[in-house]
C-alpha positions as CSV (number, residue, x, y, z in Angstrom):
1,X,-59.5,52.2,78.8
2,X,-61.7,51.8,75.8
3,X,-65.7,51.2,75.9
4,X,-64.9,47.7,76.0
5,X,-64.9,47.3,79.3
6,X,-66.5,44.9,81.4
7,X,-68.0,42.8,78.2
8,X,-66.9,39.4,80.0
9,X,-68.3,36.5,78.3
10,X,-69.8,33.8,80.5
11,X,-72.2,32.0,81.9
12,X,-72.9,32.3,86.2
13,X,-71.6,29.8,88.1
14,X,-72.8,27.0,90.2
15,X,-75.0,27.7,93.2
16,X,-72.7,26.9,96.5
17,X,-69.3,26.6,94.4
18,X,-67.2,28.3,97.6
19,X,-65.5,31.6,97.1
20,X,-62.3,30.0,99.2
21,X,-61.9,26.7,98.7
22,X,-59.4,24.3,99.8
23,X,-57.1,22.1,99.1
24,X,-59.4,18.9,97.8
25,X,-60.3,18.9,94.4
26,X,-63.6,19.9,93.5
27,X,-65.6,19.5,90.0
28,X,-64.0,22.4,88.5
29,X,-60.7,21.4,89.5
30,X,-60.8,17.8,88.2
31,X,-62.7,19.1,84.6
32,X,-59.7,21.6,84.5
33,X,-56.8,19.1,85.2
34,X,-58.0,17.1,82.5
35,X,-58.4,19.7,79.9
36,X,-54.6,20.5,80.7
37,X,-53.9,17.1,80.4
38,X,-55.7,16.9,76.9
39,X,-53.8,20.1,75.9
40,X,-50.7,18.3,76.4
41,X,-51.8,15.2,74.8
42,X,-52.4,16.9,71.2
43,X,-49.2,19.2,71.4
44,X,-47.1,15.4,71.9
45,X,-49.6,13.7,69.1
46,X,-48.8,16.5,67.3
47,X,-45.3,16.1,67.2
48,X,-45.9,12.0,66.7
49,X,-47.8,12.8,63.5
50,X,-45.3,14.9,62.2
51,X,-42.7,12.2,62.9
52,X,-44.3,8.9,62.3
53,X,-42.9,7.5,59.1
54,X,-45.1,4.5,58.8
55,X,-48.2,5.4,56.8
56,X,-50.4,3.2,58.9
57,X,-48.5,4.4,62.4
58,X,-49.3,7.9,61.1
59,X,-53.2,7.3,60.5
60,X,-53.9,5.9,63.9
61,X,-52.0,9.2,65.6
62,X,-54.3,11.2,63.1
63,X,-57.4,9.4,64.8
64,X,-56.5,9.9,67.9
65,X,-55.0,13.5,67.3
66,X,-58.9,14.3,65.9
67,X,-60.3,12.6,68.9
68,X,-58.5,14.4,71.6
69,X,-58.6,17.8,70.0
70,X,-62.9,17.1,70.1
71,X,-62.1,15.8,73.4
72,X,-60.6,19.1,74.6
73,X,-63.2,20.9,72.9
74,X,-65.8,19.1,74.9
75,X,-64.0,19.3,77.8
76,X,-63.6,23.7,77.2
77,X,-67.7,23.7,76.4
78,X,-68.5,22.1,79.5
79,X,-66.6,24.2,81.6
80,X,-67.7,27.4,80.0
81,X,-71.7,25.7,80.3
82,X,-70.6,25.3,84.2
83,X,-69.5,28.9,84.6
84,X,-65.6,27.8,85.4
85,X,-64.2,29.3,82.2
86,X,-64.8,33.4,80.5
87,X,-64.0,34.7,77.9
88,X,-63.2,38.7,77.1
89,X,-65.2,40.4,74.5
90,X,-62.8,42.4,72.1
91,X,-63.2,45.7,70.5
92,X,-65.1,46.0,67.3
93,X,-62.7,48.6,66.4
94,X,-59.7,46.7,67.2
95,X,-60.7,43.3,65.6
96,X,-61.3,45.5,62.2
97,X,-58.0,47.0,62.4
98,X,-56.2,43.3,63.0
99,X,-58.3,42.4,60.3
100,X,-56.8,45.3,57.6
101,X,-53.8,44.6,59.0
102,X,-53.5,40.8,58.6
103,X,-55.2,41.2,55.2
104,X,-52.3,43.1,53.9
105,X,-49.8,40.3,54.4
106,X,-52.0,37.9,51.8
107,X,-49.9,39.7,48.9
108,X,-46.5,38.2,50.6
109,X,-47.7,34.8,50.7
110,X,-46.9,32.4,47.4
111,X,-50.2,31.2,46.8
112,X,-53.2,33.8,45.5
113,X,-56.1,33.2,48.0
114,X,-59.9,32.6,47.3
């Protein structure tokens, strides 16, 4: 294992959240069935924005696409404020070689980049 490990990114959690909980939904749970939910929603507007062939049809999916995909974000930044939600710090070394790496494909692509 690299020196990487143990770098977990978060924030503590709750005072008296259980450690076994059961089946009722708590805060967590709910916050985390509606970011799912939200996920889904802007993969299907998505799709609707892609197909919508009326011009007017197409900028009120764009609105609401923009809303939900700020909705979701709110919805990930609360439950990383709450403790509910970490996140793995990488490598140095590792995100500098993805970085070379995906650098070299900018040659392939068919525009020159800035």
């Amino acid at each position: 294992m690299t020196g990487n490990q143990n770098k977990t990114i978060a924030n503590p959690k709750p005072p008296g959240e259980p450690q076994v909980k059961g089946p009722q939904m708590n805060d967590r749970d709910m916050v985390n069935d509606a970011l799912s939910t939200v996920k889904y929603l802007t993969d299907s507007l998505n799709v609707m924005a892609r197909e919508a062939s009326h011009e007017a049809l197409h900028q009120d999916i764009m609105t609401c696409l923009v809303e939900t995909h700020q909705c979701q974000r709110d919805l990930f930044n609360l439950m990383f404020q709450e403790g509910w939600y970490k996140l793995e710090a990488e490598d140095q070394q590792k995100l500098d070689q993805a970085f070379q790496q995906f650098s070299g494909y900018t040659s392939q692509l068919p525009y020159p980049m800035q």
